[in-house]
C-alpha positions in Angstrom: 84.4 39.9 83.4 87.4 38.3 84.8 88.2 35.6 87.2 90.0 36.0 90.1 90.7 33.8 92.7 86.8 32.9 93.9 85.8 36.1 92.6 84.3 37.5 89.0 84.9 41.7 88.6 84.1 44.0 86.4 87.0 45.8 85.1 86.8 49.5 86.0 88.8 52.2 84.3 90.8 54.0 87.3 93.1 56.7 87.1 97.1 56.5 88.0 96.2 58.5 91.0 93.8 56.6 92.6 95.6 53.5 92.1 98.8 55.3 93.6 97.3 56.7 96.4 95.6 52.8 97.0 99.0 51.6 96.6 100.0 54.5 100.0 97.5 53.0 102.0 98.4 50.2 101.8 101.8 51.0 102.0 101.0 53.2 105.3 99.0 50.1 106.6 102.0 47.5 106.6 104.4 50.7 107.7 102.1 51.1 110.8 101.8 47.4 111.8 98.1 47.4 110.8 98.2 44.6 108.5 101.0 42.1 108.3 103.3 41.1 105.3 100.8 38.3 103.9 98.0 40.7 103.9 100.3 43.8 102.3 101.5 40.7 99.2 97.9 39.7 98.6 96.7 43.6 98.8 99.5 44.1 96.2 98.9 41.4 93.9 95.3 43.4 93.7 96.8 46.7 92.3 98.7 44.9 88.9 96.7 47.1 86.3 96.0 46.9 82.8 95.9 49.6 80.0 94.0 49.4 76.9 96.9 48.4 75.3 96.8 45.0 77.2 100.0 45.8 79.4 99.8 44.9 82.6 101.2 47.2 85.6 102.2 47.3 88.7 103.8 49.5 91.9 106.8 48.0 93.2 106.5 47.2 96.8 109.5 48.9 97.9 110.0 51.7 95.7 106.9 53.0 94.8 107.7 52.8 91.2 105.8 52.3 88.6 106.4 48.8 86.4 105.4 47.6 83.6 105.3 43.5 82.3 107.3 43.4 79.4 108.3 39.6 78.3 107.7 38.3 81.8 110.1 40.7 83.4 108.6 44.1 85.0 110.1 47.2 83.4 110.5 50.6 85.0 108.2 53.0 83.2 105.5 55.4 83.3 102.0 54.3 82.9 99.2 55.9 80.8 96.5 58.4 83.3 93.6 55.7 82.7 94.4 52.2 84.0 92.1 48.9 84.2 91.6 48.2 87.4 90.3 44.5 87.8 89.6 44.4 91.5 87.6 47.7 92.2 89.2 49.8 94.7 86.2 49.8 97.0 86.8 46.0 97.5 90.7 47.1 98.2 89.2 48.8 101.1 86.6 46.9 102.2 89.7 44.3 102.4 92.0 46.5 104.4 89.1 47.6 106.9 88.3 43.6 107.2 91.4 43.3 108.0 92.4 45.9 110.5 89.1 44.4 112.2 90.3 41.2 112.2 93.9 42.0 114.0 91.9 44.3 116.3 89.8 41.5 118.0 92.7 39.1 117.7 94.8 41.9 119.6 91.3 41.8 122.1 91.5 38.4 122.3 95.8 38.1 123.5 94.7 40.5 126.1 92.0 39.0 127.3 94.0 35.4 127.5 96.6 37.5 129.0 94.2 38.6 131.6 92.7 35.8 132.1 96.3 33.7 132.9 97.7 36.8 135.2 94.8 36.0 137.4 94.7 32.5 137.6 97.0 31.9 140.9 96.1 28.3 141.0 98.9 26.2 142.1 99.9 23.0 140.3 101.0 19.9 141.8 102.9 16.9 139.5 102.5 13.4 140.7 105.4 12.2 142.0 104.8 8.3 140.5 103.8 9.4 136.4 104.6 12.8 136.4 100.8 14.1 135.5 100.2 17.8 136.2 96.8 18.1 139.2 95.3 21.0 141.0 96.2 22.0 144.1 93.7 20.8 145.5 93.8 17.0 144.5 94.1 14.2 146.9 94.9 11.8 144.4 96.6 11.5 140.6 94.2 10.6 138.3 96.1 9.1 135.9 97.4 6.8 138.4 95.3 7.1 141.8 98.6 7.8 143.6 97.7 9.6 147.0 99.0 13.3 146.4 101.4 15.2 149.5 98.7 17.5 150.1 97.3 17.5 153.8 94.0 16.5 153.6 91.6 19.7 155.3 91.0 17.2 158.3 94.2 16.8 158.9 96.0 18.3 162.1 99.3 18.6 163.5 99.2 16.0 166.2 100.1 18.0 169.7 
């Protein structure tokens, strides 16, 4: 069992394949806009691999090579079939679907602010002596209690 972060996996033998095609999904889900580059580094810290040799591997972000950790440096070269997967690609899923829920309803949520603030006409007025911003309708300041411009709605123009 091993430790990581808050959570204790079981590592899982995997296959090259599956980790590569994780490692497109991911890749296709950053491409796309779906997740952002924090999301895609943490996603990719999850696919560093081991063999049961004790190497450790990894896909490199950009090229889509495979690396492996050779005296603290990663080394270009081709991993055995059967890797160690510590995080189980299932939860390398579940993460990408949590996240592609979570920019969804944040997207829901600009638009809805958006809509919101397009139709909210209400006009502002600043008071003249300490500069507070007051509805439109305000009579008086109430920072200050200075009497606004604004007509009151008895007033009349005097004939």
């Amino acid at each position: 069992m091993e430790n990581l972060g808050n959570m204790e996996v079981e590592p899982k033998p995997v296959t090259r394949e599956t980790v590569m095609h994780v490692f497109e999904t991911i890749r296709y889900s950053f491409d796309s806009g779906e997740i952002d580059e924090k999301a895609y580094e943490f996603a990719m810290r999850c696919l560093v691999v081991g063999d049961v040799e004790g190497n450790h591997w990894t896909i490199g972000t950009e090229t889509g090579s495979w690396y492996r950790k050779e005296n603290d440096k990663w080394v270009r070269d081709d991993p055995p079939d059967v890797l160690i997967m510590a995080v189980p690609v299932e939860d390398i899923e579940s993460l990408e679907k949590k996240v592609h829920a979570i920019r969804e309803q944040v997207t829901e949520d600009v638009v809805n602010i958006a809509e919101t603030d397009a139709g909210d006409e209400t006009v502002k007025l600043t008071c003249e002596k300490c500069g507070t911003s007051l509805d439109a309708e305000a009579r008086f300041c109430l920072e200050c209690g200075t009497k606004t411009n604004r007509p009151e709605s008895g007033d009349s123009t005097p004939l």
